[in-house]
DSSP file (Angstrom, degrees, kcal/mol; ACC not computed):
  #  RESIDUE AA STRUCTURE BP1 BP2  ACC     N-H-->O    O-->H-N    N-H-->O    O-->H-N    TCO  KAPPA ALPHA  PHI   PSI    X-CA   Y-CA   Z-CA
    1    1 A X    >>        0   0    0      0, 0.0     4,-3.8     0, 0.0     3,-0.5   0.000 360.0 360.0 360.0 -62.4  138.3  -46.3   51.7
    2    2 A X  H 3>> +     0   0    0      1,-0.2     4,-3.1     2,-0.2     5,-0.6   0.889 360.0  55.9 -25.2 -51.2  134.8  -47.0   50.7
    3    3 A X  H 3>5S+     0   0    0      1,-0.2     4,-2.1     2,-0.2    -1,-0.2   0.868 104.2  42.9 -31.0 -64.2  136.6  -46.9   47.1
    4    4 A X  H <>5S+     0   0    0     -3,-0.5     4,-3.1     2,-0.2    -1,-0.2   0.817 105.5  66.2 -78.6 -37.1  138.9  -49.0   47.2
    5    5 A X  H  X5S+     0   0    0     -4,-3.8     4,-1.7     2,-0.2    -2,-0.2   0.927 115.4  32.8 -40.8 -53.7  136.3  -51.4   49.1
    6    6 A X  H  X5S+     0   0    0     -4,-3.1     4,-2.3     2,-0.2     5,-0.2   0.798 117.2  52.7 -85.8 -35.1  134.2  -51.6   45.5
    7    7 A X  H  X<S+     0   0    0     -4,-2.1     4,-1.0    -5,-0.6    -2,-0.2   0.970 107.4  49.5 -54.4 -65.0  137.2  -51.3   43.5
    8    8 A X  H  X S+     0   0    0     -4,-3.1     4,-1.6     2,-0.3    -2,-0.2   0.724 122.1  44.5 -60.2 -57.3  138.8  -54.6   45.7
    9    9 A X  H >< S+     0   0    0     -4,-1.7     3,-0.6     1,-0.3    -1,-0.3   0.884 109.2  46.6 -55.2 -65.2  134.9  -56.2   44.7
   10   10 A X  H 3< S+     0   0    0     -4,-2.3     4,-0.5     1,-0.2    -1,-0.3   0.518 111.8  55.0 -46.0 -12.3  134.4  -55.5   41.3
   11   11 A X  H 3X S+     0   0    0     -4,-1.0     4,-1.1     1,-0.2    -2,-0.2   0.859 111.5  39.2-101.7 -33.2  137.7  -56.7   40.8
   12   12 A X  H <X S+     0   0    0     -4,-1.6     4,-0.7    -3,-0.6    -1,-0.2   0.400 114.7  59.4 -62.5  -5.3  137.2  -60.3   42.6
   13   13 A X  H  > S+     0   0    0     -4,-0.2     4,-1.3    -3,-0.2    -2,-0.2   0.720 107.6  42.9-115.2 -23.4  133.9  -60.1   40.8
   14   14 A X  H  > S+     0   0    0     -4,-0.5     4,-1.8     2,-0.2     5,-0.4   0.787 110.7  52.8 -85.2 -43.6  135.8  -59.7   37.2
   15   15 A X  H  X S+     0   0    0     -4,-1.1     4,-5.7     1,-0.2     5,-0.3   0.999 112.1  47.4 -66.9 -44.1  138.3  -62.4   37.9
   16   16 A X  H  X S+     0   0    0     -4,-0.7     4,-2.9     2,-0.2     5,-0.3   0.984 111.2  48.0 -36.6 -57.8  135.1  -64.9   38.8
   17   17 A X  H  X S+     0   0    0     -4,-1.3     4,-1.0     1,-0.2    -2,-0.2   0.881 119.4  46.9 -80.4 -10.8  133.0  -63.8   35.5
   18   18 A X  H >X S+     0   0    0     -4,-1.8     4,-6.0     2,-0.2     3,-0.7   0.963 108.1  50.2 -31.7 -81.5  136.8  -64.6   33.7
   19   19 A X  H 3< S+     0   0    0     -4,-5.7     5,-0.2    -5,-0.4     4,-0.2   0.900 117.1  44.9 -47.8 -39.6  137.3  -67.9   35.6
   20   20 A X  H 3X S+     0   0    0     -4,-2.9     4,-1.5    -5,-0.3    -1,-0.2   0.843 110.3  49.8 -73.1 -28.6  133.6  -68.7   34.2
   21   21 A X  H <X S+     0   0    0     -4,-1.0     4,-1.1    -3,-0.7     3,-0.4   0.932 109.5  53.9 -84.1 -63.9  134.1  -67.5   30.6
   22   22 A X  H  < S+     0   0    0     -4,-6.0     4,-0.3     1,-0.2    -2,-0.2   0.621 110.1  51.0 -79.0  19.0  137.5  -69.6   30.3
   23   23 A X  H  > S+     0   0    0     -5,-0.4     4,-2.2    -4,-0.2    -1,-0.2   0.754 112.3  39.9 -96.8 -45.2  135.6  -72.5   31.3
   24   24 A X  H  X S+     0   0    0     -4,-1.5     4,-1.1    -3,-0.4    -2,-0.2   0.620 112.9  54.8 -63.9  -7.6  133.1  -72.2   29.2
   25   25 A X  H  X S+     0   0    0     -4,-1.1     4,-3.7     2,-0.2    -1,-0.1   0.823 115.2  42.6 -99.6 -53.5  135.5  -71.2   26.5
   26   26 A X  H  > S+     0   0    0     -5,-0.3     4,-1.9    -4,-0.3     5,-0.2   0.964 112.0  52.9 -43.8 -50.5  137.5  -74.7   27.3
   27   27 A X  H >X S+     0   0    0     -4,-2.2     4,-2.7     2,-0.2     3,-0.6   0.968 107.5  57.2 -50.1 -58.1  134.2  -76.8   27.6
   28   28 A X  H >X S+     0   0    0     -4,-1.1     4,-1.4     1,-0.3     3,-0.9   0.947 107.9  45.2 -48.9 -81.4  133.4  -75.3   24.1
   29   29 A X  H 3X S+     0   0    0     -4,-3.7     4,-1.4     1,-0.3    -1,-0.3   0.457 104.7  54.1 -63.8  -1.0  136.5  -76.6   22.6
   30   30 A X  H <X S+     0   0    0     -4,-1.9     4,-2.2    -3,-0.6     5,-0.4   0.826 109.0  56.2 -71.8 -52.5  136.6  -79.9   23.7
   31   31 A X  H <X S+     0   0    0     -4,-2.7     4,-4.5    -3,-0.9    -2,-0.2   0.929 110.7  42.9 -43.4 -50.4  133.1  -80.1   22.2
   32   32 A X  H  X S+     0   0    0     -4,-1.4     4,-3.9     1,-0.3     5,-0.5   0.962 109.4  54.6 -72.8 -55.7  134.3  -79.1   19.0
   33   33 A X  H  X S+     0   0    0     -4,-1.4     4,-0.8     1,-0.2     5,-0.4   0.929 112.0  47.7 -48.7 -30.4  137.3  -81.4   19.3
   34   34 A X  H  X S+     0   0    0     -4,-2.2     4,-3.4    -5,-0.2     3,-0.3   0.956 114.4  51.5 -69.6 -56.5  134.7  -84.5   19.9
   35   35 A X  H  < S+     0   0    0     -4,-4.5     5,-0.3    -5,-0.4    -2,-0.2   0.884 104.2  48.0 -62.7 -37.8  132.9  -83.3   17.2
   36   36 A X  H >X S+     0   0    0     -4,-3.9     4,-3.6     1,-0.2     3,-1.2   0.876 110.5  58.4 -73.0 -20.2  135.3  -83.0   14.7
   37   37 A X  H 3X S+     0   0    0     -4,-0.8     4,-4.5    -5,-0.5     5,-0.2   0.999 105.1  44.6 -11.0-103.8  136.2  -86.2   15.7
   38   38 A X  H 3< S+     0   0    0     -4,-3.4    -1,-0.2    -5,-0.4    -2,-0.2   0.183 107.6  58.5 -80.5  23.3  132.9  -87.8   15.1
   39   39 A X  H <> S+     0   0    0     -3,-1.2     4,-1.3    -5,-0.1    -1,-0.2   0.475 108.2  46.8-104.7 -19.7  132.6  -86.2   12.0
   40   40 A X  H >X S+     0   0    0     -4,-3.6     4,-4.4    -5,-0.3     3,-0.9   0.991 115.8  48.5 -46.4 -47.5  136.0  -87.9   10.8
   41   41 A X  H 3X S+     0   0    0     -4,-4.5     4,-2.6     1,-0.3     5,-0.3   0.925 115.1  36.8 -67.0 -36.1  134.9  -91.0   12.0
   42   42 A X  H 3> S+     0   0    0      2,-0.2     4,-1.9    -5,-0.2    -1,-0.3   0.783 115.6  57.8 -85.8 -11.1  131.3  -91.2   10.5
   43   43 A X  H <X S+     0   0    0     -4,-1.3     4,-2.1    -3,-0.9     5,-0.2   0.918 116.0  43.4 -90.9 -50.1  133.1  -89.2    6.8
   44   44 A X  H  X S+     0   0    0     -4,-4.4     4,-1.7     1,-0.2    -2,-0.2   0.848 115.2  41.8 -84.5 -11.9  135.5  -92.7    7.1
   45   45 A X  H  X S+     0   0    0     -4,-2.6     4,-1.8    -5,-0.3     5,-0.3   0.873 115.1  56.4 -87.7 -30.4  132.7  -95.3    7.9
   46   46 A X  H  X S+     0   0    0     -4,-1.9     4,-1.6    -5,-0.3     5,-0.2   0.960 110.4  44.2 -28.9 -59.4  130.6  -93.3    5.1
   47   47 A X  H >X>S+     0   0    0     -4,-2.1     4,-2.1     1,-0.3     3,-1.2   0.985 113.8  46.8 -80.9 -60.0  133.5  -93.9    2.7
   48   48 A X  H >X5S+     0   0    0     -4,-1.7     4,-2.9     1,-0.2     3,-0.6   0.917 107.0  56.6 -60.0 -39.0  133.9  -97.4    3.5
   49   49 A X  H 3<5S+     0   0    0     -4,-1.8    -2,-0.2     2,-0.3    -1,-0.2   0.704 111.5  57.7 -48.1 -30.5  129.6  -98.4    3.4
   50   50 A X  H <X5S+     0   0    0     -4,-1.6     4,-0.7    -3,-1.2     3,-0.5   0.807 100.1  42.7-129.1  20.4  130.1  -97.2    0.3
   51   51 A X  H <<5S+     0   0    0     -4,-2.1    -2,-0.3    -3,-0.6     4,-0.2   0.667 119.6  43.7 -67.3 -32.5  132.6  -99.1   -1.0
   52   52 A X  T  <<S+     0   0    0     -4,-2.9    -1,-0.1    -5,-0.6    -2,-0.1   0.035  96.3  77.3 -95.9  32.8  131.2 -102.3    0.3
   53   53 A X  T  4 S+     0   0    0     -3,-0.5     4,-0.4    -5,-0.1    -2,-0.2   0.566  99.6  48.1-130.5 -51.7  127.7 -100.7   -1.0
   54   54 A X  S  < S+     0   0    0     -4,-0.7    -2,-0.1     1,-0.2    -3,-0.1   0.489 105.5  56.2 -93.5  14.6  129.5 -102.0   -4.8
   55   55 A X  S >> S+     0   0    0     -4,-0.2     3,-1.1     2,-0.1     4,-1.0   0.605 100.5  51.6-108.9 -12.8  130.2 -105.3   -3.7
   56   56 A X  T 34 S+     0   0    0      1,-0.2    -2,-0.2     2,-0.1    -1,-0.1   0.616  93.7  79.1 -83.1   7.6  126.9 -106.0   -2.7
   57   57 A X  T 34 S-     0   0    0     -4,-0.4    -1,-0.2     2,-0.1    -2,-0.1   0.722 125.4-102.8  -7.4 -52.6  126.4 -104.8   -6.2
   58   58 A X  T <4 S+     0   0    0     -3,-1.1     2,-0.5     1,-0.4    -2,-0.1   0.744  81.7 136.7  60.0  88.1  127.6 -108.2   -6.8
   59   59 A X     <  -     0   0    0     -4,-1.0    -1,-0.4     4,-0.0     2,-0.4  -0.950  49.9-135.8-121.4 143.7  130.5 -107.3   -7.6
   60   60 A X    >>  -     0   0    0     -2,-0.5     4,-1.2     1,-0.1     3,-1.0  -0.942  33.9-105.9-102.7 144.0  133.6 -109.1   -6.4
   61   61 A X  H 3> S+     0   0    0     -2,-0.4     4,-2.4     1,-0.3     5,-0.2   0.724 116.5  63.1 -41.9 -51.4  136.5 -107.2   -5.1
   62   62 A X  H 34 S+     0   0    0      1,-0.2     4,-0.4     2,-0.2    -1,-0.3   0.960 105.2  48.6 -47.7 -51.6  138.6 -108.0   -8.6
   63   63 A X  H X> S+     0   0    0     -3,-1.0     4,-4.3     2,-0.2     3,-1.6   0.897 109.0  50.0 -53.5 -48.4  136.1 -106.1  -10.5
   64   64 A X  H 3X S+     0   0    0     -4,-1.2     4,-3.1     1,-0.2    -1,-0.2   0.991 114.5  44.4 -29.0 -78.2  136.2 -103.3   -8.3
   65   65 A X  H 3X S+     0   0    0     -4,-2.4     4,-0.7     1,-0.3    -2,-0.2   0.482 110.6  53.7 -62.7   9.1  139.7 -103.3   -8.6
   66   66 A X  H <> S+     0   0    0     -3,-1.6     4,-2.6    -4,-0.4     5,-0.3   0.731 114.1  45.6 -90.7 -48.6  139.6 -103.9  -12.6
   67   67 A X  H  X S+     0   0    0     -4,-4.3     4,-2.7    -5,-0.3     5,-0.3   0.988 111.6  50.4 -71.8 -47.9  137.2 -100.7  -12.8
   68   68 A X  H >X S+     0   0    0     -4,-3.1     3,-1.6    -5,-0.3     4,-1.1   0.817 116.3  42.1 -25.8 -86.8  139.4  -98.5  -10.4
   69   69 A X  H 3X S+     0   0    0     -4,-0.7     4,-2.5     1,-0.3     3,-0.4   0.827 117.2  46.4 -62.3 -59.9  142.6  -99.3  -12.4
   70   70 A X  H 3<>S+     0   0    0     -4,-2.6     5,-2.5     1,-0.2     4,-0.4   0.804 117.0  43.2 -47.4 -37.4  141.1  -99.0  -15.6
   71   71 A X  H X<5S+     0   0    0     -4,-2.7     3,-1.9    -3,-1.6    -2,-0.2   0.926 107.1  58.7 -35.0 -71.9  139.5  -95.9  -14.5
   72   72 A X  H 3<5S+     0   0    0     -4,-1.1    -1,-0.2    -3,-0.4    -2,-0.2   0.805 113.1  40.8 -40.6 -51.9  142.6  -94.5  -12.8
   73   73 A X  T 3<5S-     0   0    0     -4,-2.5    -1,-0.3    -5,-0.4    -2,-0.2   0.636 114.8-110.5 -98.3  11.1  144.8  -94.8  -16.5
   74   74 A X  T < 5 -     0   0    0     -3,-1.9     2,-0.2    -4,-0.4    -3,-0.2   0.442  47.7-176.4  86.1  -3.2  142.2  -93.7  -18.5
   75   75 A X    > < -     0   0    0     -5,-2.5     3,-6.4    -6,-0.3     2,-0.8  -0.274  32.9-138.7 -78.9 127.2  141.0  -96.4  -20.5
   76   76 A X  T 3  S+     0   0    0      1,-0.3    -1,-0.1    -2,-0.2     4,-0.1   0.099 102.9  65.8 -64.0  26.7  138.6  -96.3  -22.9
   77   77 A X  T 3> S+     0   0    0     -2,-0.8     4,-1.0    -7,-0.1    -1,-0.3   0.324  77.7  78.5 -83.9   1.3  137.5  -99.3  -21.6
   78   78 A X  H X> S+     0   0    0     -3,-6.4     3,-3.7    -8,-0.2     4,-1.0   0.906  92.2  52.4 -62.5 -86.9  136.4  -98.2  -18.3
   79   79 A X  H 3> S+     0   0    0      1,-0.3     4,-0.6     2,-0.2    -1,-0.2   0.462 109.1  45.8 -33.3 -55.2  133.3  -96.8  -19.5
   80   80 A X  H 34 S+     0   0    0      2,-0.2    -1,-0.3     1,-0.1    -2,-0.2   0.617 121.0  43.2 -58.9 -25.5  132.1  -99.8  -21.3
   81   81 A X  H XX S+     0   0    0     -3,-3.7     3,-1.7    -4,-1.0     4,-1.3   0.859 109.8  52.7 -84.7 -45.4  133.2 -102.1  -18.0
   82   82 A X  H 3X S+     0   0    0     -4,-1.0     4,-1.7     1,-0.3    -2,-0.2   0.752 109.5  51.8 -79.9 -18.9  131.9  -99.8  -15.6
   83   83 A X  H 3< S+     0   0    0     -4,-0.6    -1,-0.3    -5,-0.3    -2,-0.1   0.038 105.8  59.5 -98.0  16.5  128.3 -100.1  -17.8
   84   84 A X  H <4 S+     0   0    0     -3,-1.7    -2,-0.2     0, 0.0     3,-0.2   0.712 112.6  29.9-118.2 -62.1  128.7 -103.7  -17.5
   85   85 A X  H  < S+     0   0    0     -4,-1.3     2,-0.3     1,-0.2    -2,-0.2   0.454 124.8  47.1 -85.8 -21.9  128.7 -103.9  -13.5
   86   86 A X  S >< S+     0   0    0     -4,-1.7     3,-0.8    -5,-0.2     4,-0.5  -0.769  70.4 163.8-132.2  68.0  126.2 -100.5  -12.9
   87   87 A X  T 3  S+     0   0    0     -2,-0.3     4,-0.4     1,-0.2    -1,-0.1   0.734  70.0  39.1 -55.6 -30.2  123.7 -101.7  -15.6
   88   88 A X  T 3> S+     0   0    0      1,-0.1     4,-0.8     2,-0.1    -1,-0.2   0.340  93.3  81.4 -99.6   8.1  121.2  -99.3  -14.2
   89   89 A X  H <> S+     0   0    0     -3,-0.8     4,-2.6     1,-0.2    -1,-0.1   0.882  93.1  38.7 -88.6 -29.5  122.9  -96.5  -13.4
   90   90 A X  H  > S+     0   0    0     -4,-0.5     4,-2.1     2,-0.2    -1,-0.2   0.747 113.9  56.0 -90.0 -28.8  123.4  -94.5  -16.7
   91   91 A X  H >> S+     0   0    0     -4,-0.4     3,-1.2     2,-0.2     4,-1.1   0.951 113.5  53.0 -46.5-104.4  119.6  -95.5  -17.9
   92   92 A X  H 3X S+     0   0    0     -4,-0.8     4,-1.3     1,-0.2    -2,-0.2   0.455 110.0  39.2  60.8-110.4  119.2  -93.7  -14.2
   93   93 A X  H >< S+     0   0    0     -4,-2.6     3,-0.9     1,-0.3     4,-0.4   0.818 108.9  62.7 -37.2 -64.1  121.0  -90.7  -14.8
   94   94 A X  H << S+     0   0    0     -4,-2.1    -1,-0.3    -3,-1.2    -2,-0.2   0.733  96.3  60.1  -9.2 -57.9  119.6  -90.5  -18.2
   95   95 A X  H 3< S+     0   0    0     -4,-1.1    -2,-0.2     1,-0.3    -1,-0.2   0.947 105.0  50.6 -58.1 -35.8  116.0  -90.2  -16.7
   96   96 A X  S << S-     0   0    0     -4,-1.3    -1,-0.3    -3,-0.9    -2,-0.2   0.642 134.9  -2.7 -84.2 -16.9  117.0  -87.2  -14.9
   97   97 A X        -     0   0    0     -4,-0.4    -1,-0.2    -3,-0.2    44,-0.0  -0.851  55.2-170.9 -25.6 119.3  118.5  -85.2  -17.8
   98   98 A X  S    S+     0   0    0     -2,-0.2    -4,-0.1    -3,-0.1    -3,-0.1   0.578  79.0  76.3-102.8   6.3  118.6  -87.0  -20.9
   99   99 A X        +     0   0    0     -5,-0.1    -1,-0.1    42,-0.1    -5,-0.1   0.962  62.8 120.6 -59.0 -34.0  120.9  -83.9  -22.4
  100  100 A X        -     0   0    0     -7,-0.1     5,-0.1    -6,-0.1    -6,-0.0   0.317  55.1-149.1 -57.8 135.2  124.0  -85.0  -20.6
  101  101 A X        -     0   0    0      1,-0.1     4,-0.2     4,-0.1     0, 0.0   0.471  27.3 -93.0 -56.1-137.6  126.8  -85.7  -23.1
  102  102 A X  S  > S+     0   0    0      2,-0.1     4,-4.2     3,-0.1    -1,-0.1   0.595 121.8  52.5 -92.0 -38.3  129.3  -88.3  -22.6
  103  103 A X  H  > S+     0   0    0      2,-0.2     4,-1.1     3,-0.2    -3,-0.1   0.703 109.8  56.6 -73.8 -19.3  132.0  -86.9  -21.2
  104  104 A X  H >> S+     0   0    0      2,-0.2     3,-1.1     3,-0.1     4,-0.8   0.978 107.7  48.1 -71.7 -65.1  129.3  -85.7  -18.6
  105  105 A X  H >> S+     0   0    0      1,-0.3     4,-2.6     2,-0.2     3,-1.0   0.955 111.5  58.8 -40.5 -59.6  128.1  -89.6  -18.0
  106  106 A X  H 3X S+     0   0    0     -4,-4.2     4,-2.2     1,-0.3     3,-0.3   0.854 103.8  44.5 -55.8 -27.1  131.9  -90.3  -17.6
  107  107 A X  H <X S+     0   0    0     -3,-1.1     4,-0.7    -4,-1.1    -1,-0.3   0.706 111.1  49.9 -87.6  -6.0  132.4  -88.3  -15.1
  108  108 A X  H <X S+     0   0    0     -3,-1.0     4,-2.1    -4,-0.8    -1,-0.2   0.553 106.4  60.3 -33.1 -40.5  129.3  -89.3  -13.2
  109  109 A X  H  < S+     0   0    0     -4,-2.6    -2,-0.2    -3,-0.3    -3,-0.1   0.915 106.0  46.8 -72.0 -58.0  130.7  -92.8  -13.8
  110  110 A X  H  < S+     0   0    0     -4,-2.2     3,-0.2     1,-0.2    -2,-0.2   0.725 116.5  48.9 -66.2 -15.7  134.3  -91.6  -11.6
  111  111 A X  H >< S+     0   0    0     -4,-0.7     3,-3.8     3,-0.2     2,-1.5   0.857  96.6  59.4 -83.7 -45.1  132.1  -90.2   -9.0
  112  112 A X  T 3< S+     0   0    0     -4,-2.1    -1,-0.2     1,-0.3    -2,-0.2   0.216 106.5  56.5 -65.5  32.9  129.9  -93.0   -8.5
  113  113 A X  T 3  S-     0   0    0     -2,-1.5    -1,-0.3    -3,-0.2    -2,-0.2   0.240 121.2-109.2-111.8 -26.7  133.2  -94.5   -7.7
  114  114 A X    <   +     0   0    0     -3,-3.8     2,-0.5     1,-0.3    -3,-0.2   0.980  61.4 157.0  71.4  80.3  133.9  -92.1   -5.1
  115  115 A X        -     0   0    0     -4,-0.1    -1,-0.3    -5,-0.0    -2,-0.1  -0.977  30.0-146.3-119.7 132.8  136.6  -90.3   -6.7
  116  116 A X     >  -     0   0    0     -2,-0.5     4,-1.7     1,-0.0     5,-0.1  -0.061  38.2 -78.9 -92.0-163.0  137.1  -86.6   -5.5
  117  117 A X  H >> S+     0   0    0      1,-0.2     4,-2.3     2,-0.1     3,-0.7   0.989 127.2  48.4 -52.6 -55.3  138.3  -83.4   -7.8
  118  118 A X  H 3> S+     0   0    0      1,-0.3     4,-1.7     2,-0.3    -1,-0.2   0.723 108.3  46.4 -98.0 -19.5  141.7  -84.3   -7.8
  119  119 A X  H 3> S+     0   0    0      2,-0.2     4,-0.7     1,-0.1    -1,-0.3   0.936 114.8  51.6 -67.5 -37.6  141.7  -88.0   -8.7
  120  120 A X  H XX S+     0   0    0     -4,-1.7     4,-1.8    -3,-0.7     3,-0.8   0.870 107.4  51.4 -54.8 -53.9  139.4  -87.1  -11.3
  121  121 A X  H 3<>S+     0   0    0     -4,-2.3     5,-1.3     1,-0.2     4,-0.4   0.873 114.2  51.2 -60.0 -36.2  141.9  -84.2  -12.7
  122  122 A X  H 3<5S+     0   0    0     -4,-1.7    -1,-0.2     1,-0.3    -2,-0.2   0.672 112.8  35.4-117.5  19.5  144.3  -86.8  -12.6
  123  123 A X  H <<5S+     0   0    0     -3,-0.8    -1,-0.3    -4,-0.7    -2,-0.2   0.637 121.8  46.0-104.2  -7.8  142.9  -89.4  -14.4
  124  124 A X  T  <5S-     0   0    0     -4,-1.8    -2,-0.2     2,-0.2    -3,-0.1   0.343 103.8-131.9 -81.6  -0.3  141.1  -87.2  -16.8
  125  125 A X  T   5 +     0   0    0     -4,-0.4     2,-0.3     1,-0.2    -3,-0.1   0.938  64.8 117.8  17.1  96.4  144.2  -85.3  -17.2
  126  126 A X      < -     0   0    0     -5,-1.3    -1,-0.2     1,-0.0    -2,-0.2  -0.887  68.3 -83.8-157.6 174.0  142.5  -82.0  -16.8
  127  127 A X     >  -     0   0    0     -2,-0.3     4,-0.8    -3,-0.1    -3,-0.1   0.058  28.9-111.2 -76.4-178.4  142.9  -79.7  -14.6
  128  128 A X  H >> S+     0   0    0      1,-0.2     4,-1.7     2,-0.1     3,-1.5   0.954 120.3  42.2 -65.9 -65.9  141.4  -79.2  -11.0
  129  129 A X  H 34 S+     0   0    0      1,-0.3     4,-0.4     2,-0.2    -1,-0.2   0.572 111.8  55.7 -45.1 -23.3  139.2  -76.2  -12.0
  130  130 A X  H 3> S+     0   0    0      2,-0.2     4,-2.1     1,-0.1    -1,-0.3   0.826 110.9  46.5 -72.7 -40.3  138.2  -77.9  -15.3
  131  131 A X  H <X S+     0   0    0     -3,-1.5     4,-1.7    -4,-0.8    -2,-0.2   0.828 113.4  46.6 -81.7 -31.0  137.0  -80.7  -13.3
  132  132 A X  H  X S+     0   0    0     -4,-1.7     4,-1.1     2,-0.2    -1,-0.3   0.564 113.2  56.1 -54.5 -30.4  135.1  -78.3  -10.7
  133  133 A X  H  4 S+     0   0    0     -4,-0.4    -2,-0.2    -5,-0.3    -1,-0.1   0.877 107.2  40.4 -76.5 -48.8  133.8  -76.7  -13.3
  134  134 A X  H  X S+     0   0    0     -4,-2.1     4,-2.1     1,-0.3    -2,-0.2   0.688 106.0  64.0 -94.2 -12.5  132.4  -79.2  -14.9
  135  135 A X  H  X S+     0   0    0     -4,-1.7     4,-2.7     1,-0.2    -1,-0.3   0.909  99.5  54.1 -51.1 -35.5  131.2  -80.8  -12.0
  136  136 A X  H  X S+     0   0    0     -4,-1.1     4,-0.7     1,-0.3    -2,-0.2   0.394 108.3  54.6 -97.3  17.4  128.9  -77.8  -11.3
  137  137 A X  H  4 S+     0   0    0     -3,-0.2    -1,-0.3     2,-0.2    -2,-0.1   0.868 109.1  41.4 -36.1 -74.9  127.8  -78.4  -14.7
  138  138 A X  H >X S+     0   0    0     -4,-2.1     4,-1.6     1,-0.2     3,-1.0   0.691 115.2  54.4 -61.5 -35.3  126.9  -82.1  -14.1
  139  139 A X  H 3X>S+     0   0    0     -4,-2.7     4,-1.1     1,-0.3     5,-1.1   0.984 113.7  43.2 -84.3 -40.7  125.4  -80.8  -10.6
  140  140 A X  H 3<5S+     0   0    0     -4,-0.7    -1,-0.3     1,-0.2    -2,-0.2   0.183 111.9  50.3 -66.2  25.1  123.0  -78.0  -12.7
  141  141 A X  H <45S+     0   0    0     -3,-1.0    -1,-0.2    -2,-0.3    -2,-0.2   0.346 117.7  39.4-137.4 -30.9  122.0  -80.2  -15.2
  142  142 A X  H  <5S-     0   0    0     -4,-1.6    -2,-0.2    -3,-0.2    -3,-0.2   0.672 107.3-119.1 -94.2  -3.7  120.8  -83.1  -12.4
  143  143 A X  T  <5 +     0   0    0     -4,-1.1    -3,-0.2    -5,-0.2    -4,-0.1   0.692  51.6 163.2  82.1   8.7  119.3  -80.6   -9.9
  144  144 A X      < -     0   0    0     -5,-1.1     2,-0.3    -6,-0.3    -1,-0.1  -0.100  36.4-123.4 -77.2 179.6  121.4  -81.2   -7.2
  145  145 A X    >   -     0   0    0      1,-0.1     3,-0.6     4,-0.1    -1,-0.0  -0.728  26.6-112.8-119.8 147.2  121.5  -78.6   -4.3
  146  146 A X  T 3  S+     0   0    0     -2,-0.3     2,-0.2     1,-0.3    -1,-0.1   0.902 116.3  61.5 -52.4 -55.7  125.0  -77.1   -3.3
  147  147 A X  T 3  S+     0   0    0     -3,-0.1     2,-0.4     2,-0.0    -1,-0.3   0.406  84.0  85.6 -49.2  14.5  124.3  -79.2    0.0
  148  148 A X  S <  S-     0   0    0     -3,-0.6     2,-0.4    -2,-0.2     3,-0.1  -0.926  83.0-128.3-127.8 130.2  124.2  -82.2   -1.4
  149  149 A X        -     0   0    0     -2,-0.4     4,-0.3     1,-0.2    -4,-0.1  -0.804  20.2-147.2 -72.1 148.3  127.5  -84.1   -1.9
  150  150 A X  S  > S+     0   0    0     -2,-0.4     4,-3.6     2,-0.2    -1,-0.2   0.799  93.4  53.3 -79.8 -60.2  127.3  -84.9   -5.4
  151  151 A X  H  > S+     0   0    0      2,-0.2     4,-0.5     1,-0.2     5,-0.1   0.834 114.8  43.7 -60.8 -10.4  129.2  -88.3   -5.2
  152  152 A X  H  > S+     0   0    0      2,-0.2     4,-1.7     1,-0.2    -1,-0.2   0.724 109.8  54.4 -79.5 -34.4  126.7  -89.4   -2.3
  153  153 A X  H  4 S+     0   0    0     -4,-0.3    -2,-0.2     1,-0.3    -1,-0.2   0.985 112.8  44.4 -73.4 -38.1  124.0  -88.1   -4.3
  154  154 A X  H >< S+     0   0    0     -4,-3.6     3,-1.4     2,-0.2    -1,-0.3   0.709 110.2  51.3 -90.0 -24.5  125.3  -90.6   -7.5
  155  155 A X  H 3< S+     0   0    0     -4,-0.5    -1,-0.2     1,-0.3    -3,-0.1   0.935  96.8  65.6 -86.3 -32.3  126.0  -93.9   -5.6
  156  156 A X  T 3<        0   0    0     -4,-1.7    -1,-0.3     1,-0.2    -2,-0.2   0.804 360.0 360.0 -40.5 -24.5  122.8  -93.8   -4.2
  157  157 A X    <         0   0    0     -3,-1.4    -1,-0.2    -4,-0.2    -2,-0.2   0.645 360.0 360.0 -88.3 360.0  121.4  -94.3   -8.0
């Protein structure tokens, strides 16, 4: 009888530390859902601050949108346009490595645009992995830390 009396206990006494655990378990994922949240939200006010981070450039929204689309088809005039409007940026770059080639600078040039891997692959026509690649090129040759987004770290210049 006694038995079944501490079985009967421990066994309310499990369904309690239960009830407590899937509360905490719940609580926990609602944090996480807030958080990821409000890391979307601050990833899209990022992205926009810095896009309105090159029209106080003094840039005007056509130029933007010249250097995108050139950018975007390839044209060997982007480079020369884009060195037009971020007069300081490749002097810059320069300071911190002066090895980097050209094709290196251009792609420095499509990130300090905000352009991820795959816009980059597909306006470079190259691949993804050529373009990853040669990011972590661009990112050992400037010194940046694997923590560091690389395009954050280049619009700052």
């Amino acid at each position: 009888m006694l038995n079944i009396l501490f079985s009967i206990a421990y066994f309310f006494m499990d369904i309690v530390f239960i009830t407590q655990k899937d509360a905490l378990i719940h609580g926990l994922i609602s944090d996480k859902k807030e958080k990821d949240s409000t890391i979307k939200d601050l990833v899209k006010t990022n992205t926009e601050l810095m896009k309105h981070q090159m029209l106080i450039n003094h840039l005007s929204e056509e130029n933007v949108q010249e250097i995108l689309s050139l950018a975007e088809n390839n044209s060997p005039m982007f480079f020369e346009k884009f060195q037009v409007f971020f007069p300081h940026f490749i002097p810059e770059i320069l300071r911190i490595n002066p090895n980097l080639i050209h094709s290196e600078l251009y792609f420095c040039a499509l990130m300090k645009l905000d352009f991820d891997t795959k816009k980059i692959a597909q306006c470079t026509k190259n691949s993804i992995r050529a373009v990853e690649s040669k990011k972590y090129r661009i990112r050992k040759k400037l010194n940046i830390s694997s923590e560091i987004n690389i395009n954050s770290f280049l619009i700052k210049i």
